[in-house]
C-alpha distance (Angstrom), angle and dihedral (degrees) to the residues before:
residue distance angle dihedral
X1 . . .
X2 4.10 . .
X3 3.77 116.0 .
X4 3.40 125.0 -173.0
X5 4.39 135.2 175.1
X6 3.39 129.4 -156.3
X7 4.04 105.2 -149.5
X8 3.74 120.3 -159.3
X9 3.84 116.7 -171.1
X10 3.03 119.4 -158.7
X11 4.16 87.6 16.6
X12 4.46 85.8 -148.4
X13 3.48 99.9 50.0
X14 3.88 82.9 66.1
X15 4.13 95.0 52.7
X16 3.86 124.5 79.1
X17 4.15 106.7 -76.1
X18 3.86 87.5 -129.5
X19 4.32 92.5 63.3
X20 3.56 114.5 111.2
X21 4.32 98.0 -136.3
X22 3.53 85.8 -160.9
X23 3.75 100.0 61.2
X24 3.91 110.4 84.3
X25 3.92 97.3 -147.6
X26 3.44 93.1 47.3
X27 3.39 98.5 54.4
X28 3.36 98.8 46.6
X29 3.80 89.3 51.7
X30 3.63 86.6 51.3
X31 3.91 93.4 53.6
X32 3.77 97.0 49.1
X33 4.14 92.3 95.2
X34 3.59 93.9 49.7
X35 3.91 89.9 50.1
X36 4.08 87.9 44.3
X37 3.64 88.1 53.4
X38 3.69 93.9 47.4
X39 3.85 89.1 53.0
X40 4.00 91.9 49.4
X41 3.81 101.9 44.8
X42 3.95 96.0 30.7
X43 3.73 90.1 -126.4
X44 3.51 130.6 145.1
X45 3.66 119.2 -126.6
X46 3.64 123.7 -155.9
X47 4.04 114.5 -174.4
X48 3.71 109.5 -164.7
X49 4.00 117.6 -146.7
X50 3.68 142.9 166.3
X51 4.10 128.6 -91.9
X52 3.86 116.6 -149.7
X53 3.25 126.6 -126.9
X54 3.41 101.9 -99.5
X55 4.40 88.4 119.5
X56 3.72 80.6 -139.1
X57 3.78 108.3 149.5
X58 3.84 101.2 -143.7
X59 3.88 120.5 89.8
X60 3.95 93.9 -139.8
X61 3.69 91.2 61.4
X62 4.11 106.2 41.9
X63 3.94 99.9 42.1
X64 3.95 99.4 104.2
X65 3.89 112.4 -115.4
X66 3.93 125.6 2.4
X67 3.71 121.2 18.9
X68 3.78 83.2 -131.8
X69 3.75 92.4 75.4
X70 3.95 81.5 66.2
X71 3.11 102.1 27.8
């Protein structure tokens, strides 16, 4: 069985400059190719991004920007 992963560091300095990360629809919007791609080539991809430093202990609330990016 082939695997293969896509890896994507830092995940936003792959998007379009003008997104807003903190705006949930347009995040999502903006992760729709990397999800199509996934589908087509069976790949996994794995977008890396920073937490805050809230010390908060759930994921939802220390990725930077848009829950979507966790979610």
């Amino acid at each position: 069985m082939d695997a293969a992963l896509i890896l994507l560091d830092p995940l936003l300095s792959r998007l379009d400059s003008s997104l807003d990360s903190h705006k949930d629809a347009e995040v999502r919007i903006a992760l729709e190719p990397l999800v199509a791609l996934a589908d087509r080539s069976a790949a996994a991809v794995l977008g890396l991004i920073h937490v805050n430093k809230s010390g908060g202990q759930d994921p939802l609330d220390i990725v930077m920007g848009s829950r979507a990016f966790a979610a």
